[in-house]
TIVO-64627 format. One line per field, with one value per residue: residue number from 0; residue in one letter; y, x, z of N, C-alpha, C in turn. Coordinates in steps of 0.05 Angstrom, whole numbers, plus 32768, in hexadecimal, padded with zeros to 4 digits. Each point is the difference from the previous one (the first is absolute). Layout:
N
k c(NUM/...)
r c(a/...)
n_c2 c(Y/...)
n_c1 c(X/...)
n_c3 c(Z/...)
ca_c2 c(Y/...)
ca_c1 c(X/...)
ca_c3 c(Z/...)
c_c2 c(Y/...)
c_c1 c(X/...)
c_c3 c(Z/...)
***
This chain:
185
k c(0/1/2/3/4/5/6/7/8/9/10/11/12/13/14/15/16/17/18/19/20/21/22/23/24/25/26/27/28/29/30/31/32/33/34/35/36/37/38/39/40/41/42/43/44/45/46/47/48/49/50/51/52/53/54/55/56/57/58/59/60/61/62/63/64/65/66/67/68/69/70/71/72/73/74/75/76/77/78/79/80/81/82/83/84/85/86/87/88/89/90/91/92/93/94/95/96/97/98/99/100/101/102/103/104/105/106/107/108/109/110/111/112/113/114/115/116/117/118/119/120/121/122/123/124/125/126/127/128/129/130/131/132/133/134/135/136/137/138/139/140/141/142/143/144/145/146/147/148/149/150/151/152/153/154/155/156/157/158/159/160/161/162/163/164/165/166/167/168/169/170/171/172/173/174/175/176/177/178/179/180/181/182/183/184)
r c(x/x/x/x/x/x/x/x/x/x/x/x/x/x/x/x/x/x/x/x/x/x/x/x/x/x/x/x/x/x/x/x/x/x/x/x/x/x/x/x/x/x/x/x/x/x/x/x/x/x/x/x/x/x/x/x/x/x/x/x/x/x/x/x/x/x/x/x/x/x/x/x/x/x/x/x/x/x/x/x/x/x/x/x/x/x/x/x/x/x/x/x/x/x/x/x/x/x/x/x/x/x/x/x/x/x/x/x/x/x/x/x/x/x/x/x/x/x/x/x/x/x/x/x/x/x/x/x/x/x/x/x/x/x/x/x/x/x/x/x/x/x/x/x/x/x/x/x/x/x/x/x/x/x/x/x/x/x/x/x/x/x/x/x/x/x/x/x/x/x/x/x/x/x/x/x/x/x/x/x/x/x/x/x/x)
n_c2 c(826E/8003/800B/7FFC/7FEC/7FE9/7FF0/8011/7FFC/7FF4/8016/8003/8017/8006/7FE8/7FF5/8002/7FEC/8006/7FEA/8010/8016/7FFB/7FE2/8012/8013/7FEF/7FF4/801E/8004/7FF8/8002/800A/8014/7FE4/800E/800A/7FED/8006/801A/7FF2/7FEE/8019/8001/7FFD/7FED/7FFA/7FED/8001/800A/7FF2/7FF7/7FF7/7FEB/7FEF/7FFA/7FEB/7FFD/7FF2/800D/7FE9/8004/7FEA/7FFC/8010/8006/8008/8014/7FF5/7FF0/8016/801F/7FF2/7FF4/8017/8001/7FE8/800A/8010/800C/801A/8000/800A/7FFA/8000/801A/8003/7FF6/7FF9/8005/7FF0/8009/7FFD/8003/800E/7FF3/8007/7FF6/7FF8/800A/8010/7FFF/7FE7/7FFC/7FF9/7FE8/8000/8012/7FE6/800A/800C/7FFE/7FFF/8019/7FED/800C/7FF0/7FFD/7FF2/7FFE/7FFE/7FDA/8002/7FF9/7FED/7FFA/7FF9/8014/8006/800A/801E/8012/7FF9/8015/8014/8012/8004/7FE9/7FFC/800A/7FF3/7FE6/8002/8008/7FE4/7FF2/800B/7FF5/7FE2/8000/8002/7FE9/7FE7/801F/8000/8001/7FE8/8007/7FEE/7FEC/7FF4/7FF7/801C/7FFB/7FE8/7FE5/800A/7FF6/8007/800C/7FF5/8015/8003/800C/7FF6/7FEC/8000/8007/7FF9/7FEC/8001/7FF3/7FE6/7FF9/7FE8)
n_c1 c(8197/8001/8013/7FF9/800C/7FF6/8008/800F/8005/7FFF/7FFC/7FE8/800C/7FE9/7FF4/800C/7FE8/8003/8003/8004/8006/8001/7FF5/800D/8009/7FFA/800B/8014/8007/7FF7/8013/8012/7FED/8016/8002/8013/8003/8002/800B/8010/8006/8003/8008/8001/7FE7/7FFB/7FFC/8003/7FEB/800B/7FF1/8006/8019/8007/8007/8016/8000/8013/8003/8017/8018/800B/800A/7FEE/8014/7FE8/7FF9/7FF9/8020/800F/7FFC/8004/801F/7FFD/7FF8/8012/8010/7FF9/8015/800F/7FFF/8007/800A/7FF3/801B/7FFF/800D/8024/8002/801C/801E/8010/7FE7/8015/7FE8/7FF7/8004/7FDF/7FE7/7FFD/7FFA/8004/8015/7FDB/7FFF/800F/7FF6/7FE5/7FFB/7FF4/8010/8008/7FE1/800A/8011/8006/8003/800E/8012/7FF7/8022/7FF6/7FFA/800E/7FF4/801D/7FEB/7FF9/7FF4/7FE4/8011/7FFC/8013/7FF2/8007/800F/800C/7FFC/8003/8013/8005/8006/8010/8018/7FF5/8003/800F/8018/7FFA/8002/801D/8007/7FF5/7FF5/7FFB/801F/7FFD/8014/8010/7FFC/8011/8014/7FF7/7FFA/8018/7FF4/8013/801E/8003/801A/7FF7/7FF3/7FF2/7FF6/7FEF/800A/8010/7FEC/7FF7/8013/8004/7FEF/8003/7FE8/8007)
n_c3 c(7CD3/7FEB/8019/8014/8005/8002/801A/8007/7FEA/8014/800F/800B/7FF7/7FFF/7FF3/7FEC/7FFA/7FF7/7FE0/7FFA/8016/7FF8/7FE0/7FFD/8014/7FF0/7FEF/8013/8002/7FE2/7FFE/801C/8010/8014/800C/8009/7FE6/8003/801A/7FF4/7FE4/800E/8011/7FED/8004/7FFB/7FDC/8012/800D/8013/800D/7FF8/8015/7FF4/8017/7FF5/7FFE/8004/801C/7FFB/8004/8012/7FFD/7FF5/7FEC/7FF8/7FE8/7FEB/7FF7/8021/8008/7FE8/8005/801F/8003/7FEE/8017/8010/7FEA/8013/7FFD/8015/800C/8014/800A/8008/8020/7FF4/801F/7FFB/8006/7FEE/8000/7FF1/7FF0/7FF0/7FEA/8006/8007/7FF0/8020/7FED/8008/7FFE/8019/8004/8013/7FFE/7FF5/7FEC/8003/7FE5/7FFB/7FF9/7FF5/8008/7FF1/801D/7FF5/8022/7FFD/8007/801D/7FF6/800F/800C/8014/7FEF/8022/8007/7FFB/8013/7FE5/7FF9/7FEA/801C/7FE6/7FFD/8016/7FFB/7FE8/8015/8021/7FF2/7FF7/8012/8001/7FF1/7FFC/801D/7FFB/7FF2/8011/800C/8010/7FFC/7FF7/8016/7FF2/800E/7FED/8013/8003/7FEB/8010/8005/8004/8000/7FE8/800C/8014/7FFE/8016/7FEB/8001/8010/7FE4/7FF6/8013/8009/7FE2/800C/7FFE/7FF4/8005)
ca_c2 c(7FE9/7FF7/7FF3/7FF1/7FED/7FE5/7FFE/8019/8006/7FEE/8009/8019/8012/8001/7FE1/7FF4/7FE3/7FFA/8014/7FF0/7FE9/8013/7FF9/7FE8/8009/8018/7FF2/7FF2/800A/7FFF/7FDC/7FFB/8015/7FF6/8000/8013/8005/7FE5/7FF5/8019/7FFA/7FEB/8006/800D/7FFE/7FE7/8004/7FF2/8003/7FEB/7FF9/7FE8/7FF6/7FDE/7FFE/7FE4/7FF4/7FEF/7FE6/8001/7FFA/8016/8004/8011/8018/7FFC/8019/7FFD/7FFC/7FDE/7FFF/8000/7FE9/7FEB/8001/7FFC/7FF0/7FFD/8009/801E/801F/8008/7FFF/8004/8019/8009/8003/7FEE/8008/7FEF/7FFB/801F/8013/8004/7FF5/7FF7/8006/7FED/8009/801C/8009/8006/7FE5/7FF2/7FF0/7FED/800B/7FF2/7FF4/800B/8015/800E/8016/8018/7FF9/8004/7FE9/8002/7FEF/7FF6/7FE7/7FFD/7FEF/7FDF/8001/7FEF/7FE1/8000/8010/801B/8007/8019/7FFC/8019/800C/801A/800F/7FFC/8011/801B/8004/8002/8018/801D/7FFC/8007/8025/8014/7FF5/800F/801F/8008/8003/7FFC/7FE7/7FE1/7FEC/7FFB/7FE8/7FEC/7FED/7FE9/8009/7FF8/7FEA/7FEE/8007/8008/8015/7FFB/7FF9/8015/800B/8016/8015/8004/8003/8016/8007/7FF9/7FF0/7FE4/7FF4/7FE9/7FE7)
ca_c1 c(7FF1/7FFE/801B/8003/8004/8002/7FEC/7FF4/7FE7/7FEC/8002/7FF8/8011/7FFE/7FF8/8011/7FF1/8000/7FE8/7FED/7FF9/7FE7/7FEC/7FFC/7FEC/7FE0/7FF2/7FF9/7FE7/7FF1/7FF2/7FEE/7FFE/8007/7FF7/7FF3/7FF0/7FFA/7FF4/7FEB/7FEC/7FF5/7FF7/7FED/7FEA/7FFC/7FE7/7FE9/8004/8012/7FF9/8018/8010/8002/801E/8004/8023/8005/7FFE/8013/8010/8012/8012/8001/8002/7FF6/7FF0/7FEB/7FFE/7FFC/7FE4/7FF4/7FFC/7FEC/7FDE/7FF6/7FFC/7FDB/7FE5/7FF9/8005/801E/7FFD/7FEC/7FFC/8004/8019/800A/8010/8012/8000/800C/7FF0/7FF9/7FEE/7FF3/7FE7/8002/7FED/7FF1/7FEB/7FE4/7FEE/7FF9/800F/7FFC/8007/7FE7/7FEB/7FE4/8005/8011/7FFB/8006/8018/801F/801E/8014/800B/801D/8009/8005/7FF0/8005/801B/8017/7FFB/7FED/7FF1/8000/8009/7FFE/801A/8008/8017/7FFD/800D/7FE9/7FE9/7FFC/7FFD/7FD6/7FF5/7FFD/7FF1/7FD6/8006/8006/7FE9/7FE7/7FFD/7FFA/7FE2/7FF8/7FED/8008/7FF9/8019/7FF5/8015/7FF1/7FEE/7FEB/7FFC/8010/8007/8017/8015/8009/800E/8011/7FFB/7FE8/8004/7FEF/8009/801C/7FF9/7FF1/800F/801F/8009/7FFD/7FFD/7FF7)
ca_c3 c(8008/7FE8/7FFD/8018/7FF5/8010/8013/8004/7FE5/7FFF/8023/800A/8012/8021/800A/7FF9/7FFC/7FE7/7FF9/7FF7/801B/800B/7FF1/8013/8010/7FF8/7FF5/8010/8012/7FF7/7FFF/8010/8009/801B/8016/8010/7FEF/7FF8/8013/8005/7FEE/800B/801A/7FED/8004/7FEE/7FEE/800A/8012/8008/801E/8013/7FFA/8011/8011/7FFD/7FFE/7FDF/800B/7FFD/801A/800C/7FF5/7FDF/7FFC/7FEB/7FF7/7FEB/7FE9/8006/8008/7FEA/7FF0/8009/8004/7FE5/7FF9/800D/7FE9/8006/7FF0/8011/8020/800D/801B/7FF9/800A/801B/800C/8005/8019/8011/8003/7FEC/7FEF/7FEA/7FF5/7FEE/7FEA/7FF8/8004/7FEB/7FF5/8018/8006/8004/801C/8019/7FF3/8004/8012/8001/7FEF/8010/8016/8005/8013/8007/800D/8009/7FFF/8014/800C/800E/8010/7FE9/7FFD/7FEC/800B/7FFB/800E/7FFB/8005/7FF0/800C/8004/7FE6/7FE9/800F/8001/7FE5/7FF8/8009/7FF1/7FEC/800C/8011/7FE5/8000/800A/7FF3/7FE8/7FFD/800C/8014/7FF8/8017/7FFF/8014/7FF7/7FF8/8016/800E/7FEC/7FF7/8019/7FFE/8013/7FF4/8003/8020/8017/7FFD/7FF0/800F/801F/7FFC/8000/8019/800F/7FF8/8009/7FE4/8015/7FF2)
c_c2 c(7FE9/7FEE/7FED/7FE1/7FE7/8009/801F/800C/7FEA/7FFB/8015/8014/8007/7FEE/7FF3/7FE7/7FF9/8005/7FDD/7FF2/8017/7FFE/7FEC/8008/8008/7FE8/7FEA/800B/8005/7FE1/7FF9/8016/7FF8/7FF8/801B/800B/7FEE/8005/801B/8001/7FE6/8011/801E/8000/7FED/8011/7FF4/7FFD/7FF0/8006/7FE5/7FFC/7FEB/8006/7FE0/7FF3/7FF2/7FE5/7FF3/7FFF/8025/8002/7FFE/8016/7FFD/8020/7FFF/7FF6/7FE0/7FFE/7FFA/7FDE/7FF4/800C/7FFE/7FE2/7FF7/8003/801D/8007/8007/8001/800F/8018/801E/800D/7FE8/800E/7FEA/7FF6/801C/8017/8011/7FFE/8001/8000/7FE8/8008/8022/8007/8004/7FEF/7FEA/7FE2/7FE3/7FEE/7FEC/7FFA/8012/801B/8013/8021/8011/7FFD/7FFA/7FE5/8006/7FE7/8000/7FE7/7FFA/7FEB/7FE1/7FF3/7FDF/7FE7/800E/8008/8024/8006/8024/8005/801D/8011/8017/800D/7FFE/800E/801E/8005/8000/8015/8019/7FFD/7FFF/801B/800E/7FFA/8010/8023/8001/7FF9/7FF8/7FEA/7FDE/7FEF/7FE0/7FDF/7FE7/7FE8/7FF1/800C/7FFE/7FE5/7FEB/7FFE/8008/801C/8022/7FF8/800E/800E/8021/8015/8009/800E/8022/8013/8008/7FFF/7FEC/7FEA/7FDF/7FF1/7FFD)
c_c1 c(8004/8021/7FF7/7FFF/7FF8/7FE5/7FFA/7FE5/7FEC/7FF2/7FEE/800E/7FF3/7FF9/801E/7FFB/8006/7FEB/7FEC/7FFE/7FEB/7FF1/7FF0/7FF0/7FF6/7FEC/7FE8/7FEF/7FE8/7FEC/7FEC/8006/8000/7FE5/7FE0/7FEE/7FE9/7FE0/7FE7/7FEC/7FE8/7FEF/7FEC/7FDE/7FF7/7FE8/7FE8/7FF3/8009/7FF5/800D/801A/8009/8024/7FFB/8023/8003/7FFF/801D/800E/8014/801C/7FFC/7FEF/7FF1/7FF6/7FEE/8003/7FF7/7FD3/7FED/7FFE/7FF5/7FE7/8005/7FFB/7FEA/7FED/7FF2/800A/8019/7FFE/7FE8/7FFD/8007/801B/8008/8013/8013/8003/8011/7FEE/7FFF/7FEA/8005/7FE1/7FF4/7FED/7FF8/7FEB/7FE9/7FEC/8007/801D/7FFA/800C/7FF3/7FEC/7FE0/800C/801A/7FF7/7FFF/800F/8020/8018/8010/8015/8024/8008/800B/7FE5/7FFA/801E/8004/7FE7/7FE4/7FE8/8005/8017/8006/8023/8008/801B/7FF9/7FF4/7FDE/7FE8/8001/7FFC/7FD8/7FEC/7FFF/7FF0/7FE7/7FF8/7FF1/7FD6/7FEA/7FFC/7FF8/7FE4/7FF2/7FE8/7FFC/8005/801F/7FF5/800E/7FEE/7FE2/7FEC/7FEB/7FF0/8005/8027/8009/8008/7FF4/8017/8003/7FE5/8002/7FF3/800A/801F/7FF8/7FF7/8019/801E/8008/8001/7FFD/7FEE/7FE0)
c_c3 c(7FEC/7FFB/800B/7FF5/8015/8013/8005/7FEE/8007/8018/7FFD/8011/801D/8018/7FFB/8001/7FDC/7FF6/7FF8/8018/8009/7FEE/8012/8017/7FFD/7FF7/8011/8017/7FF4/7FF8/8019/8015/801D/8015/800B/7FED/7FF5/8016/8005/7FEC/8012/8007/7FF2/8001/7FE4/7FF8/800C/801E/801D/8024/800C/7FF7/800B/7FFC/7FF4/8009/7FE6/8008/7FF9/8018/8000/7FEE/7FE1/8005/7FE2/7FFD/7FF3/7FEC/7FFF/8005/7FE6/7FF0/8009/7FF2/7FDC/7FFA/8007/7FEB/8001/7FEA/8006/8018/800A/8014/7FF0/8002/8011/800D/8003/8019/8009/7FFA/7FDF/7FF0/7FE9/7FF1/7FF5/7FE7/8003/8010/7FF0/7FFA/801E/7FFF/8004/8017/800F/7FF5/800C/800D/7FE7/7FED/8020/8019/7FFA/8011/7FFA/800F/8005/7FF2/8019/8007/7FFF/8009/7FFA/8004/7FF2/8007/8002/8013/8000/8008/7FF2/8018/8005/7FF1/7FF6/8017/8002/7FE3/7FFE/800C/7FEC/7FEA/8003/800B/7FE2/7FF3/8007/7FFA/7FE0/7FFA/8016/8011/7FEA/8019/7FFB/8011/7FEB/7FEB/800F/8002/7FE8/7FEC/800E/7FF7/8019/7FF4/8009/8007/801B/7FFB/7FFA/8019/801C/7FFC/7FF7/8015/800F/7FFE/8008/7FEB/8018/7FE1/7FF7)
***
C-alpha cells in the first residue's frame, strides 16, 4: 500500500472518491443537517404548549423564489429577532426551517404564544393584490404538514392568518381548503 504513488494514494479504494473530497463531505453533513432531518426535528412535540397553527404567505409575487434566509432579513429589518414563522414552504414545496419550535413566534400579532406559523411563499400577484398563486408542490407539502400537526398535537386548531387578522393573508381561505381541498379567495 505504502508503494502506491500519485492519484491512486489519494482515492478511497472502494468509493474512489478522493480522500479530501470525502472529509469535505462528512464535514459538511455535519454543519448542516439534511432537509428531511431538519424537518422531523420541526415535527417533534415543542417544550411549550402548542393549540394553533396560522397558514400565512409571504405576500410575495410567483415568480420569486425567496426562502428563509431572504424572509429572516426583512423581519430583522423590522427589528425582529429573526424570522417570525416557524417553517417556509418554498415555491417547489421544499421546507425550510425558520425559528425553533420552542420559542413563541412572531407571526400573528396577540396570537403567537402557543402557536405554530407556517408560511407559503407566494400570494400576491404581479399588479400587487392578494393572490392564492401557490404551486401543486407547496400544497401537498402543507397538506403533510398540517396532517403531521394534528398528529403531533393533538386537538390543534389549523386556520389561516385572516381568520385572526383584518388580512388577505393568506390568500385562500384555510379552513374551506381543509374541508374540501378547494382553495378559493
Amino acid at each position: 500500500m505504502w508503494a502506491m504513488r500519485g492519484k491512486a494514494r489519494d482515492r478511497n479504494a472502494m468509493t474512489g472518491i478522493p480522500y479530501r473530497q470525502a472529509i469535505r463531505n462528512a464535514c459538511a453533513a455535519f454543519r448542516k443537517p439534511p432537509i428531511r432531518r431538519q424537518l422531523m426535528r420541526f415535527l417533534e412535540p415543542a417544550n411549550r404548549h402548542i393549540d394553533r397553527v396560522f397558514i400565512h404567505s409571504s405576500a410575495t409575487k410567483a415568480k420569486m423564489d425567496i426562502g428563509r434566509k431572504e424572509i429572516d432579513r426583512w423581519h430583522r429589518e423590522r427589528g425582529w429577532s429573526g424570522i417570525g414563522y416557524h417553517l417556509v414552504i418554498r415555491r417547489d414545496g421544499s421546507t425550510e426551517i425558520g425559528r425553533d419550535v420552542d420559542t413563541a413566534g412572531a407571526h400573528a400579532r396577540g396570537h403567537n404564544t402557543g402557536s405554530i406559523g407556517v408560511v407559503m411563499v407566494g400570494g400576491l400577484s404581479d399588479d400587487g393584490g392578494s393572490e392564492a398563486n401557490f404551486t401543486g408542490a407547496q400544497f401537498k407539502t402543507l397538506r403533510r404538514v398540517v396532517d403531521e400537526m394534528i398528529t403531533t398535537y393533538p386537538g390543534v386548531t389549523v386556520m389561516g392568518h385572516r381568520n385572526v387578522a383584518p388580512t388577505a393573508c393568506p390568500s385562500f381561505d384555510v379552513l374551506r381548503w381543509l374541508k374540501t381541498g378547494e382553495v378559493e379567495p
